[in-house]
C-alpha positions as CSV (number, residue, x, y, z in Angstrom):
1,X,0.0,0.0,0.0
2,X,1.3,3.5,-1.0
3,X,1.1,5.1,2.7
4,X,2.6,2.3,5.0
5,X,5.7,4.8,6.0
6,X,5.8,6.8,9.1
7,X,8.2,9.2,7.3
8,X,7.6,10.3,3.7
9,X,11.8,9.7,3.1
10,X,10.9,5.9,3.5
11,X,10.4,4.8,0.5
12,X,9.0,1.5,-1.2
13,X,11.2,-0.9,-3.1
14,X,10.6,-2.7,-6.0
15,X,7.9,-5.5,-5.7
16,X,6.3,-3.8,-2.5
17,X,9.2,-3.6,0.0
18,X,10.7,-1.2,2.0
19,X,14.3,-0.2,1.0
20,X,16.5,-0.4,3.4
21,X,17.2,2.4,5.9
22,X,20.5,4.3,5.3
23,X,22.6,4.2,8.7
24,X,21.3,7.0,10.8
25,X,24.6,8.8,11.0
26,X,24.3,9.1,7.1
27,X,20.2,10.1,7.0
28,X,19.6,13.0,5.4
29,X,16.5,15.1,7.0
30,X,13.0,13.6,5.9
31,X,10.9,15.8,3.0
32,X,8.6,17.0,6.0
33,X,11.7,18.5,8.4
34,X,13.0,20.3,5.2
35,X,9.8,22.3,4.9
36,X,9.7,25.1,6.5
37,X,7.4,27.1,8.9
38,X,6.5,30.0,6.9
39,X,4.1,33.3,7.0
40,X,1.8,32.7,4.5
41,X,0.7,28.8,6.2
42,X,0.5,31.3,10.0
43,X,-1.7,33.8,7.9
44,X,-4.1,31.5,6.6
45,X,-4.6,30.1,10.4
46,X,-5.1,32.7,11.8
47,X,-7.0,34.7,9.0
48,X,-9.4,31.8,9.0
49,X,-9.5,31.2,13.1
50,X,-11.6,34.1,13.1
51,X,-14.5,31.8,12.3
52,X,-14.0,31.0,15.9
53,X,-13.2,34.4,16.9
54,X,-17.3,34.6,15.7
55,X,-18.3,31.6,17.3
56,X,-17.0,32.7,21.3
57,X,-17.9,36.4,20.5
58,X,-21.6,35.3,19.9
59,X,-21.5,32.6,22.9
60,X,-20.4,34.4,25.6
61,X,-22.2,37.7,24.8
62,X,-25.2,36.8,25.7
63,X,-24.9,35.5,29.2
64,X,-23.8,39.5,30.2
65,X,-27.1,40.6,28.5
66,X,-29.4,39.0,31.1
67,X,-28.0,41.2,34.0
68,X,-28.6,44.1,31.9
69,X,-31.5,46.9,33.0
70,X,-32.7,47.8,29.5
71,X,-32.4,44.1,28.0
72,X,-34.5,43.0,30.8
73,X,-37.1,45.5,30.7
74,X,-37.4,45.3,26.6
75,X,-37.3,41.4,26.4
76,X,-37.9,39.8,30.0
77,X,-41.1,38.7,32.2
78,X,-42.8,41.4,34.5
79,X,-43.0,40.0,38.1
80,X,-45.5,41.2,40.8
81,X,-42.8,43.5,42.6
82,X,-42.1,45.6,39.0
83,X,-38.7,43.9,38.3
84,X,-38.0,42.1,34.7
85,X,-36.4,38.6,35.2
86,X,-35.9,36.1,32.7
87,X,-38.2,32.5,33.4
88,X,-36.0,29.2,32.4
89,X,-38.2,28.6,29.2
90,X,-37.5,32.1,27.6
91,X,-33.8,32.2,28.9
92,X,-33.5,28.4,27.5
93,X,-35.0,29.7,24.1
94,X,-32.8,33.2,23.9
95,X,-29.8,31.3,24.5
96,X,-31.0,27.9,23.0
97,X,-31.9,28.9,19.0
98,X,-28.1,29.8,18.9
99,X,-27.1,26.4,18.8
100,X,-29.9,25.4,16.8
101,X,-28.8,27.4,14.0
102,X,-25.3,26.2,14.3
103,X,-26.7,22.7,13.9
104,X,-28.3,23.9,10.8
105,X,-25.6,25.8,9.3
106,X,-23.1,22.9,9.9
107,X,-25.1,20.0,8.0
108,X,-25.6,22.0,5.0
109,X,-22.1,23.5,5.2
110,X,-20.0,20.3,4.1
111,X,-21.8,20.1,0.6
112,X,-21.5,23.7,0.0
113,X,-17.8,23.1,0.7
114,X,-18.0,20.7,-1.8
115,X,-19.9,22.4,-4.4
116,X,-18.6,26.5,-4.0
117,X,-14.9,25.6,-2.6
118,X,-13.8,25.9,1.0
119,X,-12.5,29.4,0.6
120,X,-15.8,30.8,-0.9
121,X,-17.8,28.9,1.7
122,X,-16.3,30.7,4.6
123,X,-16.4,34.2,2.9
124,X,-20.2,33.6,2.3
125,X,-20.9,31.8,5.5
126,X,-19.4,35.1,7.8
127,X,-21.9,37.4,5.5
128,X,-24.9,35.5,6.5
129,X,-24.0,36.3,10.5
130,X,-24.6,40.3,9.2
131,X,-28.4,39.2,8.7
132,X,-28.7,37.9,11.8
133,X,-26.7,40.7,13.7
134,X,-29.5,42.9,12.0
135,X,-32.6,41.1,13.2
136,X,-31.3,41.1,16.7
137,X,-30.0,44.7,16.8
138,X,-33.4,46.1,15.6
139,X,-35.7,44.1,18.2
140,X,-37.2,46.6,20.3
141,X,-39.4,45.1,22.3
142,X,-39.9,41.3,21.0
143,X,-37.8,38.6,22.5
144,X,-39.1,35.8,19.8
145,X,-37.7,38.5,17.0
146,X,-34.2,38.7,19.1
147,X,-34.1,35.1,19.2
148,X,-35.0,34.2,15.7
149,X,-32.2,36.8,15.2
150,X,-29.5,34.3,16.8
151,X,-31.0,31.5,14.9
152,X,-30.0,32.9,12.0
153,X,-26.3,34.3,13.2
154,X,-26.2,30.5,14.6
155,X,-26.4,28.9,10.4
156,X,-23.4,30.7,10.2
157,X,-21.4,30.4,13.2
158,X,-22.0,26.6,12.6
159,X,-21.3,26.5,8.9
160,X,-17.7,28.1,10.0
161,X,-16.7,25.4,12.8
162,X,-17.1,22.7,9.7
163,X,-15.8,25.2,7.0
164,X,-12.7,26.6,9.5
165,X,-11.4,23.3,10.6
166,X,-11.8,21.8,7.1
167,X,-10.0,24.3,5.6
168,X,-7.1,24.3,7.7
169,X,-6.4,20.5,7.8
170,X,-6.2,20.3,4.5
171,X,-4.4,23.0,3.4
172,X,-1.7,23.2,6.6
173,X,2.0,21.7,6.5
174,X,1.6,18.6,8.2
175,X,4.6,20.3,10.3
176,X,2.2,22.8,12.1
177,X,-1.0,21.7,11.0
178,X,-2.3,20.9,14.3
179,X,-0.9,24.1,15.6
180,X,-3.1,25.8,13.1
181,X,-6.4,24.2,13.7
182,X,-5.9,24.8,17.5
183,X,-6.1,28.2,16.7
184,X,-9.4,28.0,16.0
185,X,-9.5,27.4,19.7
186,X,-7.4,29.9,20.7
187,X,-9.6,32.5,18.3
188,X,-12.6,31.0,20.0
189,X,-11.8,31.6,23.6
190,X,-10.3,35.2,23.0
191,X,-13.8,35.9,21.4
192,X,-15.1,35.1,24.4
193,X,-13.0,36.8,26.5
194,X,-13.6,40.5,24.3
195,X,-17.3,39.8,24.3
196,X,-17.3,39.7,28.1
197,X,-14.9,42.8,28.5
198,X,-17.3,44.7,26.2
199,X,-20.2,43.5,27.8
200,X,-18.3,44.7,31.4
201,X,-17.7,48.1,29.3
202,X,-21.1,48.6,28.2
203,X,-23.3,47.2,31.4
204,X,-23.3,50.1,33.4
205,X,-25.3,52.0,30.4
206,X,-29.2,52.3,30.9
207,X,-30.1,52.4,27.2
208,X,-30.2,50.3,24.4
209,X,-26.7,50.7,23.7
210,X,-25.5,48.5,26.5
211,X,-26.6,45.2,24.5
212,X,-27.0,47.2,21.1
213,X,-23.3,48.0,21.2
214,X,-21.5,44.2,21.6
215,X,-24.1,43.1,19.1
216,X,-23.2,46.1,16.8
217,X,-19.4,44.7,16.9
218,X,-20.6,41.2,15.1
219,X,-20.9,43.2,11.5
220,X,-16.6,43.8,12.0
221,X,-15.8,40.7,12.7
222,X,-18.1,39.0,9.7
223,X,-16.6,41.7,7.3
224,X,-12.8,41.1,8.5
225,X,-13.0,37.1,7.7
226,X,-15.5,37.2,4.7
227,X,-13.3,39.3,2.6
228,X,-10.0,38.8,4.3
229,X,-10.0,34.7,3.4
230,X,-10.6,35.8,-0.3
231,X,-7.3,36.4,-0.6
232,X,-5.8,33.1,0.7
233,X,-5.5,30.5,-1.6
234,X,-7.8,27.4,-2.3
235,X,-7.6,24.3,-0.3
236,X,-5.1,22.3,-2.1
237,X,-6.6,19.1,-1.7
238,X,-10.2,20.8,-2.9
239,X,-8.3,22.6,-5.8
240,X,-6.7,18.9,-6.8
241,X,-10.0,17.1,-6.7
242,X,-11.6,19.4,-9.5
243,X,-8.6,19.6,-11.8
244,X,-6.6,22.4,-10.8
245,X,-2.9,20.2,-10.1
246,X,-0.9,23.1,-10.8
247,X,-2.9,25.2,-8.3
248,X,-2.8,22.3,-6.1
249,X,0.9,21.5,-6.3
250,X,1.9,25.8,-6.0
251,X,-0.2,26.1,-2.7
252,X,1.9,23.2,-1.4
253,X,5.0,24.6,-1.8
254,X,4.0,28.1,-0.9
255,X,2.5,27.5,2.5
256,X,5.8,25.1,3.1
257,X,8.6,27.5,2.3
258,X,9.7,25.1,-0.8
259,X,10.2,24.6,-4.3
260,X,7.2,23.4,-6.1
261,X,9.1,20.3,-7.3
262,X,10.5,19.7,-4.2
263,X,9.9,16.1,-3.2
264,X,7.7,17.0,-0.2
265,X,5.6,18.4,-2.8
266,X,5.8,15.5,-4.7
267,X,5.0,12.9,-2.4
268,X,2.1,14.7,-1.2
269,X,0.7,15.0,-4.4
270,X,0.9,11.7,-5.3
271,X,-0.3,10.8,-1.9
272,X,-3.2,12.6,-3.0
273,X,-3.3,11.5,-6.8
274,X,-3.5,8.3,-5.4
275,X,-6.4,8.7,-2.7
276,X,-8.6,10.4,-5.4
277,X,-8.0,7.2,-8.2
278,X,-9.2,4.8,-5.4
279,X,-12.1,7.1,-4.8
280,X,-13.2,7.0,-8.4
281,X,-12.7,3.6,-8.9
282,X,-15.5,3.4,-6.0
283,X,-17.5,6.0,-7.8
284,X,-19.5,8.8,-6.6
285,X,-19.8,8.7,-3.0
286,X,-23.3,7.5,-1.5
287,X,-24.6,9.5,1.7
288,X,-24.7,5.8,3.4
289,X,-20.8,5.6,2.9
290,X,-20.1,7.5,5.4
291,X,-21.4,4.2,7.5
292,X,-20.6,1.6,5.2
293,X,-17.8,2.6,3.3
294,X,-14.5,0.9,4.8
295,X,-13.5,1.2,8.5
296,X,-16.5,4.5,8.3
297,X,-18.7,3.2,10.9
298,X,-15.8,3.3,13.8
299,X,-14.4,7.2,12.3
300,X,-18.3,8.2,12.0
301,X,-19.4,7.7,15.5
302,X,-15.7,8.3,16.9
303,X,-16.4,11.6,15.4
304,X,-19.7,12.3,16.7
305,X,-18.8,11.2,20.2
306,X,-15.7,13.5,20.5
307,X,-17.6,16.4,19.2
308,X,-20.8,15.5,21.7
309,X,-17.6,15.3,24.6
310,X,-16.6,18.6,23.6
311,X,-20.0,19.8,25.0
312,X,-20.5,17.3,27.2
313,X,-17.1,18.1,29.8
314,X,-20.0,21.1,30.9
315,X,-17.4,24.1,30.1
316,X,-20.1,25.6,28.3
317,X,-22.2,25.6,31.3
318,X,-20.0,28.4,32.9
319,X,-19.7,30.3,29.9
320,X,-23.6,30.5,29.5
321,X,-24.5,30.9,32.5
322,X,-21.6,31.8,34.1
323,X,-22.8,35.5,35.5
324,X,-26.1,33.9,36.6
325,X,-24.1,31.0,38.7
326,X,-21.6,33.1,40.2
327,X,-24.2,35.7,41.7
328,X,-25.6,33.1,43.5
329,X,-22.4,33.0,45.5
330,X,-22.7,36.8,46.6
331,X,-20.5,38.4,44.5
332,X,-21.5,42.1,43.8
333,X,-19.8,41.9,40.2
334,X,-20.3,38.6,38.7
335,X,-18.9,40.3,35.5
336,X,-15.9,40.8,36.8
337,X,-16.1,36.9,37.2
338,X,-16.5,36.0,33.6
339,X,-13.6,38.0,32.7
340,X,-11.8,36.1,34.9
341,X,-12.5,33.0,33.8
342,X,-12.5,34.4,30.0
343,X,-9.0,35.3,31.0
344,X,-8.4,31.9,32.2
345,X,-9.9,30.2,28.9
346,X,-7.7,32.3,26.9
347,X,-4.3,32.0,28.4
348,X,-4.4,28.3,28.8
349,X,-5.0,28.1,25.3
350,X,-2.3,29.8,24.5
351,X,-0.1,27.0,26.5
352,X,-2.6,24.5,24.8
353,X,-0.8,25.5,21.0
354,X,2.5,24.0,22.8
355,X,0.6,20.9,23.9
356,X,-0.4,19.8,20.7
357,X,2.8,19.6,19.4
358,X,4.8,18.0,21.6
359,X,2.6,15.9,24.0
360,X,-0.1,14.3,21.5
361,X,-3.5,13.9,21.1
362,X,-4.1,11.0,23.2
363,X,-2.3,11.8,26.7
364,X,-3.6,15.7,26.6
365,X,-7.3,14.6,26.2
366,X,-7.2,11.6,28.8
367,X,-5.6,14.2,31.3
368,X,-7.9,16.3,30.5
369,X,-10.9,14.8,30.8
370,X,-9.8,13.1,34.6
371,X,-8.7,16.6,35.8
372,X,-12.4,18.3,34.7
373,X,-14.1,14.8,36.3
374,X,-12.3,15.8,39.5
375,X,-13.4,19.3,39.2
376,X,-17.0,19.1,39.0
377,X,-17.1,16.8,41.6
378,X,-15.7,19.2,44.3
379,X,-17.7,21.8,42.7
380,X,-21.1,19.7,43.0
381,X,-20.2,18.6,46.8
382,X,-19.4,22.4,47.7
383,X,-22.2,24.0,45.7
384,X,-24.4,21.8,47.3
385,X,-23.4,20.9,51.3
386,X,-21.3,23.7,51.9
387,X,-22.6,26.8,50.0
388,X,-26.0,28.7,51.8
389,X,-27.8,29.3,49.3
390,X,-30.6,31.7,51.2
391,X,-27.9,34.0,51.9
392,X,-24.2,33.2,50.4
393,X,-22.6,35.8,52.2
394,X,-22.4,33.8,54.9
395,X,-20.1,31.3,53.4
396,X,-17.6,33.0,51.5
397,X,-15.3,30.2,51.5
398,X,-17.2,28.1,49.8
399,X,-18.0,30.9,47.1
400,X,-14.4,31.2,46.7
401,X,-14.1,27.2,45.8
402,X,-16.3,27.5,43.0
403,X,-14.7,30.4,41.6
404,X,-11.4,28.4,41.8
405,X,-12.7,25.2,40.8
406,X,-14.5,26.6,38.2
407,X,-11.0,28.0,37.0
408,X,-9.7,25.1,37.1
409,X,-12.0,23.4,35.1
410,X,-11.8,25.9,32.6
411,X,-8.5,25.6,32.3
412,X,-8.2,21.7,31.6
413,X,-10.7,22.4,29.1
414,X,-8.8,25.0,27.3
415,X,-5.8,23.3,27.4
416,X,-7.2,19.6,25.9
417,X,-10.9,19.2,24.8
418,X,-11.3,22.6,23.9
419,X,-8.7,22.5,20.7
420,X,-8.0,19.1,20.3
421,X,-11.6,18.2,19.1
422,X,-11.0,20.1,16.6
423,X,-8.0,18.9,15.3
424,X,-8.7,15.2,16.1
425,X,-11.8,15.2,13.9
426,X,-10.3,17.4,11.0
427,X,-7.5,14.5,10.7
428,X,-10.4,11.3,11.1
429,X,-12.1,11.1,8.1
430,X,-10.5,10.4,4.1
431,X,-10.9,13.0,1.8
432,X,-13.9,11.4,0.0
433,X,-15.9,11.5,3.5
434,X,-14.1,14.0,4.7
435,X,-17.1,16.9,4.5
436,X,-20.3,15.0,4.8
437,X,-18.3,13.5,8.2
438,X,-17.2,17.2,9.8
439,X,-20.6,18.3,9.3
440,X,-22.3,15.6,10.7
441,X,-20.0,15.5,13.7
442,X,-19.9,19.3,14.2
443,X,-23.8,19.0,14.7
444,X,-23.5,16.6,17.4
445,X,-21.4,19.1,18.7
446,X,-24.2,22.0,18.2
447,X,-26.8,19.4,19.3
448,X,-25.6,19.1,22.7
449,X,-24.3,22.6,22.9
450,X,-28.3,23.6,22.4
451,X,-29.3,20.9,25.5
452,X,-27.0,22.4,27.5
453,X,-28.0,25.8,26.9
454,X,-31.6,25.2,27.4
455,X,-32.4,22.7,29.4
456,X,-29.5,23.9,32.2
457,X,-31.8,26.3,34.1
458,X,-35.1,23.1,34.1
459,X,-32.1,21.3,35.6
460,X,-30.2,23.1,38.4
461,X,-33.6,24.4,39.3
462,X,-34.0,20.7,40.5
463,X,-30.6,19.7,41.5
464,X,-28.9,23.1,41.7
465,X,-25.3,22.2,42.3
466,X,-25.2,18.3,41.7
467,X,-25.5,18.7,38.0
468,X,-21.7,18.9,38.5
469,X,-22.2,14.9,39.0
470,X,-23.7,14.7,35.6
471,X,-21.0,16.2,33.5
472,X,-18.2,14.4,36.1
473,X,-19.6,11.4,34.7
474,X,-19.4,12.5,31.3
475,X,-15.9,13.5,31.7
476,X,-14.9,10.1,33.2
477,X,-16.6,8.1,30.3
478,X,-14.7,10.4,27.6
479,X,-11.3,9.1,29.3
480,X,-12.3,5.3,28.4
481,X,-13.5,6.8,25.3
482,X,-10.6,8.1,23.8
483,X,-8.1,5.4,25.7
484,X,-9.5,2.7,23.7
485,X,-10.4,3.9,20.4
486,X,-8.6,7.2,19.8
487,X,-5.7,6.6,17.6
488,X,-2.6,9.0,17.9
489,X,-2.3,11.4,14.6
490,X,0.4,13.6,15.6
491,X,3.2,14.2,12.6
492,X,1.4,12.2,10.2
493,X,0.1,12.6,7.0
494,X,-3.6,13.0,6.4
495,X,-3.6,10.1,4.1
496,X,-1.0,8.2,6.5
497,X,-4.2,8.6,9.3
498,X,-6.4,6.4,6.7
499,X,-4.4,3.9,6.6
500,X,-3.7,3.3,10.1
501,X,-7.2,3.3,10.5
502,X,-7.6,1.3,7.5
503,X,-5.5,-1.4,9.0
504,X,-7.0,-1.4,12.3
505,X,-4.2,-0.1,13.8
506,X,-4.3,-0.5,18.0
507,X,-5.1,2.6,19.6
508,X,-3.6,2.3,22.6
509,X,-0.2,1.3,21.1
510,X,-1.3,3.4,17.8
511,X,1.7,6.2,19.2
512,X,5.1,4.1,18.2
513,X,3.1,2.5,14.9
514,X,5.5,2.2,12.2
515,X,4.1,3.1,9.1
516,X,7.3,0.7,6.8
517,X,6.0,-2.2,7.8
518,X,2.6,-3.8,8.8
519,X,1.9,-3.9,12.5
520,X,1.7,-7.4,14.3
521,X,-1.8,-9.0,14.7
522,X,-3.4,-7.0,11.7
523,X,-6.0,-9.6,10.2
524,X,-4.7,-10.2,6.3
525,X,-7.9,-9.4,5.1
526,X,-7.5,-6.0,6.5
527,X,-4.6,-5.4,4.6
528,X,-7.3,-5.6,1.1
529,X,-10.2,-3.6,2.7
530,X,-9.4,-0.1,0.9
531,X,-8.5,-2.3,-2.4
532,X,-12.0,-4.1,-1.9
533,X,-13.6,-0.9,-1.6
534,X,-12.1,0.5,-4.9
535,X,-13.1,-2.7,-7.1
């Protein structure tokens, strides 16, 4: 098979084999060390990270907006005593249709990817979030119309975390790629993190402007992204697939600081020449594929469970509700809070961008996901036996754990689950599947997101602090989850990935696979799967 080497310097010998290795004193550098990190490959992550710059910008907005005189008076519930408040169906709904949308805009988005490019996809997708910034912005006194307003913003903001991470997989260095797809992260976290400072800026205001104003912001961010990616280039791999190899093999070499016949260039392009015969050979690709097709059932729901974890670790919980939670505890300024823990979010994802390249995929998110498990369940015994609730004044140690465990928490998230997901499920599927799969697994991701947001008030009005416990247990299931079927993709090839999972490669001992030679205890009928499929 063309792709069993774990360096792209390895290459095959005549009938099949692998040429022997030259003695290591003597190696020259493999084709992927020679490249180089250049500014045009940081540009394109970062110009296209703002996608996610978007997506926190819109989330964490909102949960300032409740504590806010004039929102509550244009769009909350009269109670008997002549204050506005917010009831948990409403709340759930404002908060809720943001999500929706996103799972909306990322089902559609990978077969407008497929059909417009990925480059024109983005620019149109951040457009669309101007129409919904206007729907929201002229509300006056009509929640519904406010919240139809983030339905619409959501088709975007979801159509961008498909389009974003899409994009950058498969047009990044293999070198930094992960690097770059983190970013989206790092993008998403510092969006949340400005929306809560100008929300801070703007809640001491008694008119309109103090919600009108962050929401005014959205139209900047949408026009910096839609026009800046238009002049990036095409997604190699896209460009390749409808007939544009000289495009194709330029964009290589230009975000990889080589010569376009240099033979990292080379041997990705026939890595991808390759890929694309197979897929014809199979013709068109069927919607059930992504199921059926070889070794697509496992990647599928892999997929769709990482991207449900994302949600499901509950750091979305603080960032929704966040100002609304931390009041409870008797802090005058539960603002300040949020920036705080936006603060948190952001900085750790900064140390999260030197995770990814030298610790793995595997280790970060198993850590991870123990060190939020422990979290939530000090937070849930505190919130619940320690903290008074009538009066939290009265324990202000115990408002002080939450803040820190909360922190905490925030900050395993940031620096594992929060960019990894991203990068994990850009580098699971083949390039046939590749958009269909994102899509569908980025609307698990939405899917939950919306449950979370909506049904979170229904709950803790119940439980209050024990539905800590509920995402503790989440956390300590995603830790089996990834230990045993998570396979370790750092430094490889996109097309390398495929065929390790192609080959059922072990997960757990998927980290020191070597790609020059077939692993031990691989069924020899696995070895023909992709040549089956392609008959």
């Amino acid at each position: 098979m063309p792709f069993l080497k774990h360096h792209t310097d390895q290459v095959e010998a005549p009938h099949g084999g692998v040429a022997p290795k030259r003695e290591q004193a003597s190696q020259p550098p493999s084709a992927v060390q020679q490249q180089r990190v250049t500014f045009i490959a940081c540009f394109l992550g970062m110009v296209a990270s703002i996608g996610g710059f978007m997506f926190g910008y819109v989330s964490g907005q909102i949960s300032g907006f409740f504590n806010m005189s004039d929102f509550a008076q244009r769009f909350g519930e009269l109670q008997a005593d002549g204050s506005y408040e917010f009831g948990a169906a409403r709340q759930g709904t404002i908060v809720g249709l943001l999500p929706v949308g996103c799972l909306l805009g990322a089902l559609v988005a990978g077969q407008l990817a497929d059909v417009i490019g990925r480059r024109l996809a983005i620019s149109a997708s951040a457009l669309w979030a101007c129409v919904g910034n206007v729907i929201e912005i002229s509300s006056q006194t009509s929640w519904v119309q406010f919240a139809i307003g983030r339905l619409v913003t959501g088709c975007s903001i979801g159509a961008l975390s498909v389009l974003v991470p899409m994009y950058q997989s498969e047009s990044s260095p293999a070198i930094i790629r992960s690097l770059l797809i983190s970013l989206y992260q790092l993008l998403v976290t510092l969006g949340i993190w400005t929306s809560y400072m100008v929300d801070w800026g703007t809640s001491g205001m008694t008119s309109t402007a103090s919600w009108r104003i962050p929401n005014g912001l959205g139209f900047l961010w949408s026009l910096i992204l839609g026009v800046g990616i238009l002049v990036l280039p095409e997604s190699p791999r896209h460009a390749y697939r409808v007939g544009r190899e000289d495009e194709a093999r330029n964009t290589i070499a230009r975000l990889a600081g080589v010569d376009p016949q240099h033979r990292s260039v080379h041997d990705q392009i026939t890595e991808i020449r390759v890929k694309l015969d197979e897929e014809k050979a199979s013709g068109k690709a069927k919607w059930h594929e992504i199921f059926t097709g070889p070794r697509m059932l496992y990647r599928t729901l892999l997929g769709i469970t990482l991207q449900a974890g994302q949600q499901l670790t509950g750091a979305n919980f603080f960032f929704y509700y966040g100002t609304t939670v931390f009041k409870s505890t008797g802090l005058s300024n539960s603002y300040v809070t949020q920036i705080i823990l936006g603060t948190v979010n952001v900085a750790c994802t900064i140390v999260a961008l030197y995770i990814v390249q030298k610790v793995g995929r595997r280790k970060a998110l198993i850590v991870g996901a123990a060190w939020m498990m422990a979290c939530f369940f000090i937070y849930a015994f505190v919130g619940h036996y320690a903290l008074d609730s009538v009066n939290p004044l009265n324990t202000p140690k115990a408002g002080s754990a939450l803040i820190v465990f909360s922190c905490l928490a925030i900050a395993a998230f940031a620096t594992t689950w929060g960019p990894l997901v991203w990068a994990v499920v850009a580098e699971l599927y083949p390039s046939r599947y590749r958009a269909p799969c994102m899509a569908l697994a980025t609307a698990s991701n939405w899917f939950w997101n919306f449950m979370i947001s909506f049904f979170t008030r229904f709950i803790t009005d119940a439980i209050d602090y024990f539905y800590g416990f509920v995402f503790a247990g989440c956390c300590a299931a995603l830790v089996a989850i990834v230990y045993f079927f998570v396979i370790e993709t750092k430094d490889r090839s996109l097309e390398e990935i495929d065929t390790m999972y192609l080959l059922h490669v072990n997960p757990i001992k998927s980290a020191h696979w070597d790609g020059s030679k077939v692993p031990e205890g691989v069924a020899g009928d696995s070895l023909h799967e992709e040549e089956h499929a392609a008959a």
